[in-house]
N, C-alpha and C positions, 0 to 999 in steps of 0.2 A: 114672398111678400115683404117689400120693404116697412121697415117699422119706424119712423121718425124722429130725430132729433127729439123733441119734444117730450115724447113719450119712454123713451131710452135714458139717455146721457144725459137728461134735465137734471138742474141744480138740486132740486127737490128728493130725486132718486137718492144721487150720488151723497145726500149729505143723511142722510137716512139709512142705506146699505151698503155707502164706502168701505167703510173701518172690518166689516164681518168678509165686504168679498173681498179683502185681502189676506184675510185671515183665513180665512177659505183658503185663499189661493197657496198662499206662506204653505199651510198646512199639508194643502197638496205636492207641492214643488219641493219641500223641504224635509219631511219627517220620512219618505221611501228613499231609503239608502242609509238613512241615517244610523241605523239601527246593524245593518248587515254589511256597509261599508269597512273594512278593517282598517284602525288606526291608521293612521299613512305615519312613515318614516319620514322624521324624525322627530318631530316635533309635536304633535299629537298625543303618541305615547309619553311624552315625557311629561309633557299638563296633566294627562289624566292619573299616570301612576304619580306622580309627584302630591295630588289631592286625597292618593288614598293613603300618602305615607305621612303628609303633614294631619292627617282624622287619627292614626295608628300612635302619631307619638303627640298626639290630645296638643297640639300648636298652630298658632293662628296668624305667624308673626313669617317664618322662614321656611319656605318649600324645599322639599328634600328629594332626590330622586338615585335612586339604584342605592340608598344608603349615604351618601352625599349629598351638601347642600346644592340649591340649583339658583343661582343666583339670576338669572336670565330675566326675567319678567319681578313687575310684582305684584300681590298675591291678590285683588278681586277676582281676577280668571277664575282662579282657585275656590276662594269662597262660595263665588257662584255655582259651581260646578260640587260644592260640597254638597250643599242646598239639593242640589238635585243625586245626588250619590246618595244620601240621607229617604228622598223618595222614592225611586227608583232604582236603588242598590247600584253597584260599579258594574257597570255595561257602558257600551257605545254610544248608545240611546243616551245617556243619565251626561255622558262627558261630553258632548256635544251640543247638548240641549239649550246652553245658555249665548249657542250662536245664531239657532233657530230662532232665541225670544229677541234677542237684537237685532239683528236682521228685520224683524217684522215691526220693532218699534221706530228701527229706522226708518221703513217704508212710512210711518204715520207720521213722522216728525219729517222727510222731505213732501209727503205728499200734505200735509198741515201748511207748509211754508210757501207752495206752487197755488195752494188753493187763495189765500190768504193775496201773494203779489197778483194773480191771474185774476182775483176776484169772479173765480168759479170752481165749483165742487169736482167740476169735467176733471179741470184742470188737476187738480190735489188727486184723483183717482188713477188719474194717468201715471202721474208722476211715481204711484202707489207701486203700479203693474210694472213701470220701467223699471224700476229699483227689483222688484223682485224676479223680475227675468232678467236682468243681465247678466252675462257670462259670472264674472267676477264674482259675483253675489252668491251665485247658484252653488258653487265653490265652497268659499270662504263661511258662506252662510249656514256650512254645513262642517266644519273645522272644527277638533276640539283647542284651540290656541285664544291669543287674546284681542285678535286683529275686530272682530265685528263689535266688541262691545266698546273696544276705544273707537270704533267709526262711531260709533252711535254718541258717543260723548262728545266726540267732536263736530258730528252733526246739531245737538242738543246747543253747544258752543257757539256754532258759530248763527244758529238760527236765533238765539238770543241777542248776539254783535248787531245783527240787524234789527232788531225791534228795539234797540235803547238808540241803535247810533241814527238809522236810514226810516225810522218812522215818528211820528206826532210824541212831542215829547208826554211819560207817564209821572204817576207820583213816586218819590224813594220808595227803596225798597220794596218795587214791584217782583211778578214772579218772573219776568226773562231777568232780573237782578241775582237774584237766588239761582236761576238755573242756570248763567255762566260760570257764578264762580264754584259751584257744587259740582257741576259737571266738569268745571279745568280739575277738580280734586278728583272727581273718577278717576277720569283719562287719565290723570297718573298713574292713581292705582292698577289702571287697565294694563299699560303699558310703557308708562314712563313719558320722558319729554317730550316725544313725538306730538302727544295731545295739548302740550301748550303751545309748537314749535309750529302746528297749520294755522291757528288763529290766530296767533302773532305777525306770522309774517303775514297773513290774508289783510292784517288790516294794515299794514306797511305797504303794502302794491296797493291798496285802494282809497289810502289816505296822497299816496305820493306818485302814481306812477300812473294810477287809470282814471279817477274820481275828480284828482287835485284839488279838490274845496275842504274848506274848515271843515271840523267834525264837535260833535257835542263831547268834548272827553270827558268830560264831568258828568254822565249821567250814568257812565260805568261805575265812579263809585269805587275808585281803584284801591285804594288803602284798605275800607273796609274788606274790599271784595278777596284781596290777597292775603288779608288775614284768616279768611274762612278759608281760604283755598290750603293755604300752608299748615293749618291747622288740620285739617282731613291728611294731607301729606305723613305730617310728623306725627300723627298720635299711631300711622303703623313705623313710619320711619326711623325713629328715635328707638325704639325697643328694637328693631331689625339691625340698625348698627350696634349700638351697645351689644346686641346680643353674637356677633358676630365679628367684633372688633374693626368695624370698618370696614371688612371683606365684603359685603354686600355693596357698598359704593362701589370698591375698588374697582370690584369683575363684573357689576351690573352695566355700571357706566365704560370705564374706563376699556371692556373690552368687549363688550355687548350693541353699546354705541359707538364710542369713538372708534374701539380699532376697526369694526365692521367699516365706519366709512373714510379710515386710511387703507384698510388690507381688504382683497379679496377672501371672503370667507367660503368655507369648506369645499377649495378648491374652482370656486367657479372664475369665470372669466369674467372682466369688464369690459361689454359694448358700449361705445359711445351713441346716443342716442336711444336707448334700451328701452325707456319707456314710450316715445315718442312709438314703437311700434308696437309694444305689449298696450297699450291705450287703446288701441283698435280692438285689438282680440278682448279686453275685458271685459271691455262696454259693449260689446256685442250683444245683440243686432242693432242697437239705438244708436251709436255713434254713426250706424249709415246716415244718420238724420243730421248728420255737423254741417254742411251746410245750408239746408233752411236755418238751423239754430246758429250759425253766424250770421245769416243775413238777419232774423231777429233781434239779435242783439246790435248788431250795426243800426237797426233803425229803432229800436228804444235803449238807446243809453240811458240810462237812470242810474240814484245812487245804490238802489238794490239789483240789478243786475250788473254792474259794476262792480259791486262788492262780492256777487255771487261769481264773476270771470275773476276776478283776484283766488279765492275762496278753494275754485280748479285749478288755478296754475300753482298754489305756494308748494304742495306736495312734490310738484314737477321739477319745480328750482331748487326742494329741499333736497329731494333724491339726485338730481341730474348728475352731482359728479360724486357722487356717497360710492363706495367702491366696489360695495357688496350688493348685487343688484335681486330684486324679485318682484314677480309683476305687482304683487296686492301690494307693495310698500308705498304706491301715490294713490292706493284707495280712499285714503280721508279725504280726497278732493272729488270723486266719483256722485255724492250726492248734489254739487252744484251742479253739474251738466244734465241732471235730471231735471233738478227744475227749473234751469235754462230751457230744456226742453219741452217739460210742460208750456212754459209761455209762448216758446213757437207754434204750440197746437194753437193758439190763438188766430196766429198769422196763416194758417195754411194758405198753400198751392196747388191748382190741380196735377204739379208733379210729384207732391207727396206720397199721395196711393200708388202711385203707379212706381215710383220706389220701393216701396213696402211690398209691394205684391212682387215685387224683382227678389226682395229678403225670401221670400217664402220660395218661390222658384229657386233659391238655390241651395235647398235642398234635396232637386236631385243630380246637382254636382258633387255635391259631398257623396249623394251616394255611389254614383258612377265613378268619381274619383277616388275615392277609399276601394272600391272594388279594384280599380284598373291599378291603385298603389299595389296592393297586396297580392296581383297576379307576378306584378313586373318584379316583386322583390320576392318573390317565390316562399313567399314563408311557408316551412315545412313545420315548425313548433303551434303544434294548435292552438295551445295556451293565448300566444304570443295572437296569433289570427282571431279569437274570439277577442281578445281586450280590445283590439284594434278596432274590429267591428264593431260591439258594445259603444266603445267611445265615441268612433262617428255613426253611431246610429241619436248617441243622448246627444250632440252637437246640430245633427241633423232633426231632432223635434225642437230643441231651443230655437234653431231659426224659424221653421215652420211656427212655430207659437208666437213668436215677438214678431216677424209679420203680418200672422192674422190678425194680431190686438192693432196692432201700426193703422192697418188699413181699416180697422172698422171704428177706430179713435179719432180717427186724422179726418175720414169724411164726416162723421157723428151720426153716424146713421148705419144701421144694422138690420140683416136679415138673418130669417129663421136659418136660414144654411151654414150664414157666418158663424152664429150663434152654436151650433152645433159643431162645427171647424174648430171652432175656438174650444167647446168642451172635450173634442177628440185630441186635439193638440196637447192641454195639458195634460189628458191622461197619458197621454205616448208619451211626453216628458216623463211623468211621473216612472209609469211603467220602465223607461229605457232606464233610467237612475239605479231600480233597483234591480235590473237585468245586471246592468254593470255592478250594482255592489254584491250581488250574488260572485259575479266573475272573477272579483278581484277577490271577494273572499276564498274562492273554490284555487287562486294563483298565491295566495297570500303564504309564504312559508314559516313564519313565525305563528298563525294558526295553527298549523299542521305540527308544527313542532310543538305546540304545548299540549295538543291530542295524543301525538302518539307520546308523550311521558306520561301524561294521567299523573293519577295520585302518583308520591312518592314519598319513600321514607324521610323521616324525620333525620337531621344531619347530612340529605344530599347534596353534593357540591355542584353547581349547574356552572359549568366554562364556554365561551365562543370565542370560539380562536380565527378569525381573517373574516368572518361573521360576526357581527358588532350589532346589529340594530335594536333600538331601545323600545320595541314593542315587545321582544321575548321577555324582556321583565315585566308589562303590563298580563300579557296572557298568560304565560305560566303563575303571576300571582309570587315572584319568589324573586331574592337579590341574585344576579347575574355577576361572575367575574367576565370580566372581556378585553378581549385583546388585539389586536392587528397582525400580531406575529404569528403563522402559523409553527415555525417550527419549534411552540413551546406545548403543543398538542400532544406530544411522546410521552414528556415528563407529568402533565396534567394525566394524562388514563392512566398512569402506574403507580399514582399515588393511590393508596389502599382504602378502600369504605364505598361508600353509592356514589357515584359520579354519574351526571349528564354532558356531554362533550358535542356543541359545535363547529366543524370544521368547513371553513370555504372550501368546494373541491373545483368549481369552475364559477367565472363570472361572462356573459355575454354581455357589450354597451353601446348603448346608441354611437356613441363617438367611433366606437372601435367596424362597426357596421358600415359607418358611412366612410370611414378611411379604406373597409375592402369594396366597395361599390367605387371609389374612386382611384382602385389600384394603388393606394399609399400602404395595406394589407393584404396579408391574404384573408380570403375571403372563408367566412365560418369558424376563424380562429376568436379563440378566450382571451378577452383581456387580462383575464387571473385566471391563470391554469395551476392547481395542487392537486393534480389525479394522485401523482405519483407519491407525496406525501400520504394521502388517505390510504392507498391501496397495501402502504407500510403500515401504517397502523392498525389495518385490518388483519394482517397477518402476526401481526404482534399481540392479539389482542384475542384470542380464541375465547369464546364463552362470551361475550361482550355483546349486546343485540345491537346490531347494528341496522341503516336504512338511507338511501338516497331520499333526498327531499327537493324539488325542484320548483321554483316558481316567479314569480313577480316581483322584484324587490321597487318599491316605489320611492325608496330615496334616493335612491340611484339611476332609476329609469332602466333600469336593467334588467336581465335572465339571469336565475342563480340557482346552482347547485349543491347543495350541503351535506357534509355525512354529518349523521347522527348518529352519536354512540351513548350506549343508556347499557351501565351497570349499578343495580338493583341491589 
């Protein structure tokens, strides 16, 4: 039995149990995995032990990581993440946690701004759901790094830019006044330039390139507003250089920023056009909706949808020729296209459904196709066969979920069937998340390595020789030497007292797999093969407990083998 717009999706509902069923939803979509997920390499690990070393040496000013400062970021991530280390103790759960609450505030702060231009509640709820099921989100939303809570600053930003600049003028110092320039003070803290770098240029394309009419600048308020902003800046800035002699500008900026977008960073390649195709996959399953959502913004140009397509593209033009490319880096532009989106729910078509129920149908290409991938490449590493499955199994309920909401948003009306689709959908999502982060934990080898050392004596010296990755210092809880070279692995086991020793013994890579599928390798061979190094050392080494460790390395996208050597 159909149950009617009216009684459903009415403004009445939606302004009454919005805000909970997305928190609902947040809740459900985001907290399974969270917890069971292993740190992912590299960057993960390095946020979260960096927060238990700056609580360790009682500072609030300079992040430390492996015993070294870490200049990368600066420090709200961390604060936030203290906050929750302080409730929850140091786990997964506690370092992540403060993606989950951004993420979710984000969802209220684009679906606040869809409701508000759309002049309906539908609208603001949608926009709620879109945000929290896209790809990107689902992701990121679940990170322990600093990328969701500068989105959310720069959401907070730039929804502000429109309520002083694109609406009925207010009295001074009203609250979108306060919450641009407090929020341009976050986003630095969150992450640096980047959060003053999207709303700047958003209002440079939509002052001059999309809009082209006068703007009110004067209601911004810019002197006062730049003094509060610089003020939140310097009251950590100024103690951070002093304390540091300038080194924190030097390597924050100068090689964090800038050199990432003159050099390719940690070896990756530069595609030309790179986001232009990662955009598709992020926004996924909503961006199938691009064009109804261009023909709606073609036929309402206004100065707030104008300002909202400037808003999507600055991210695009900011990254386009940046050197060091990764998908989430034009995310601060991802909540305009949401509630671009939202508005086109306005405009429906009746080929909108009938697109959306095509998102949902193709899920069973994913499956049949992840089946037919995995017979044709014959994987024989089960490990390697279960991630793969897991993965398009949670890919395969994200689409099925964001086309059952599509098609039962877009017509406005919903049956008991859908209703139930829709509550079976998130639960598979839910469920599939935490399938996978069981799996990546049970492939994870820096788990495994800090089980099998267990306690250990006091004065033990922990080494990773051609093994590097900086979650063995979060999970083992202790300072890590490490190094690229394996052949200083000899000299490390012979030096005398408790020693813990990782050695790379084989690496499998995606690149190296697809050069033997294409005959430019043979096929089944190790990108980094050290058998014969370890099997030396094994013989060198009698009395020494040794053990193969084999697993998932996720900064590398790779198969890896480690010996571990543990004298006690």
């Amino acid at each position: 039995m159909a149950v009617p717009a009216s009684s459903f999706w009415n403004d009445q509902r939606c302004r009454q149990h919005g805000w909970w069923l997305l928190l609902v939803l947040a809740l459900l979509l985001y907290l399974p995995g969270t917890a069971s997920i292993p740190l992912m390499d590299r960057d993960e690990p390095r946020f979260a032990h960096a927060t238990v070393e700056m609580t360790q040496r009682d500072t609030w000013t300079i992040p430390y990581f492996n015993g070294v400062h870490r200049f990368d970021k600066p420090p709200m991530t961390y604060w936030w993440m203290r906050l929750h280390y302080a409730l929850l103790g140091v786990n997964e759960l506690a370092a992540r946690l403060h993606s989950v609450l951004a993420v979710y505030l984000t969802a209220l702060v684009v679906g606040g701004m869809a409701r508000k231009l759309a002049q309906s509640e539908g609208a603001g709820l949608l926009a709620g759901v879109a945000w929290l099921t896209s790809l990107q989100s689902l992701v990121h939303g679940r990170l322990c790094v600093a990328d969701m809570p500068m989105i959310l600053c720069v959401a907070l930003a730039c929804r502000a830019l429109m309520e002083l600049l694109a609406m009925p003028p207010q009295r001074r110092w009203n609250i979108w006044f306060w919450c641009l320039w407090l929020s341009l003070g976050a986003g630095f803290l969150a992450k640096g330039p980047i959060a003053w770098l999207v709303p700047a240029l958003s209002l440079v394309l939509w002052r001059w390139v999309f809009w082209k009419k006068p703007l009110p600048w004067g209601r911004l308020q810019v002197v006062a507003g730049l003094c509060i902003t610089l003020a939140m800046v310097a009251a950590w800035g100024i103690p951070a250089l002093i304390e540091t002699n300038g080194a924190f500008w030097k390597t924050g900026m100068g090689e964090h920023v800038v050199k990432r977008g003159t050099d390719v960073f940690n070896g990756r390649k530069f595609v030309p056009g790179y986001y232009l195709l990662t955009t598709w996959l992020s926004l996924f399953p909503w961006l199938g909706f691009a064009v109804p959502v261009w023909r709606s913004l073609r036929a309402n140009w206004t100065a707030q949808t104008s300002f909202l397509a400037a808003w999507f593209l600055a991210p695009q033009f900011i990254f386009f020729f940046y050197a060091t490319q990764l998908p989430h880096y034009v995310m601060p532009g991802y909540p305009a296209f949401i509630v671009l989106l939202a508005l086109a729910w306005q405009k429906r078509s009746h080929t909108i459904p009938a697109l959306a129920k095509g998102l949902t149908f193709g899920l069973a290409f994913l499956i049949v196709g992840g089946w037919v991938f995995a017979s044709a490449a014959q994987i024989q590493n089960s490990g390697i066969r279960d991630l793969l499955c897991c993965a398009l199994f949670v890919l395969s309920c994200v689409l099925a979920m964001g086309g059952t909401v599509a098609c039962m948003v877009w017509k406005q009306k919903t049956t008991r069937s859908n209703i139930w689709l829709l509550c079976l959908t998130v639960a598979l999502t839910s469920a599939s998340i935490e399938l996978l982060g069981q799996q990546l934990r049970i492939t994870s080898v820096p788990v495994r390595i800090a089980e099998e050392i267990g306690p250990f004596p006091q004065g033990m010296e922990l080494h990773g020789c051609g093994y590097t990755e900086p979650s063995l210092v979060f999970y083992s809880h202790h300072l890590w030497s490490l190094t690229d070279d394996v052949s200083t692995a000899k000299a490390l086991l012979q030096k005398p007292g408790p020693v813990t020793l990782v050695v790379l013994r084989c690496e499998w890579t995606l690149d190296r797999w697809f050069k033997g599928l294409l005959g430019a390798a043979p096929q089944g061979t190790a990108a980094k093969d050290h058998i014969a190094i370890t099997q030396s050392l094994l013989a060198e080494s009698p009395g020494v407990q040794s053990q193969i460790i084999s697993g998932f390395n996720m900064a590398r996208f790779s198969w890896v083998e480690v010996q571990l050597f543990i004298r006690r």
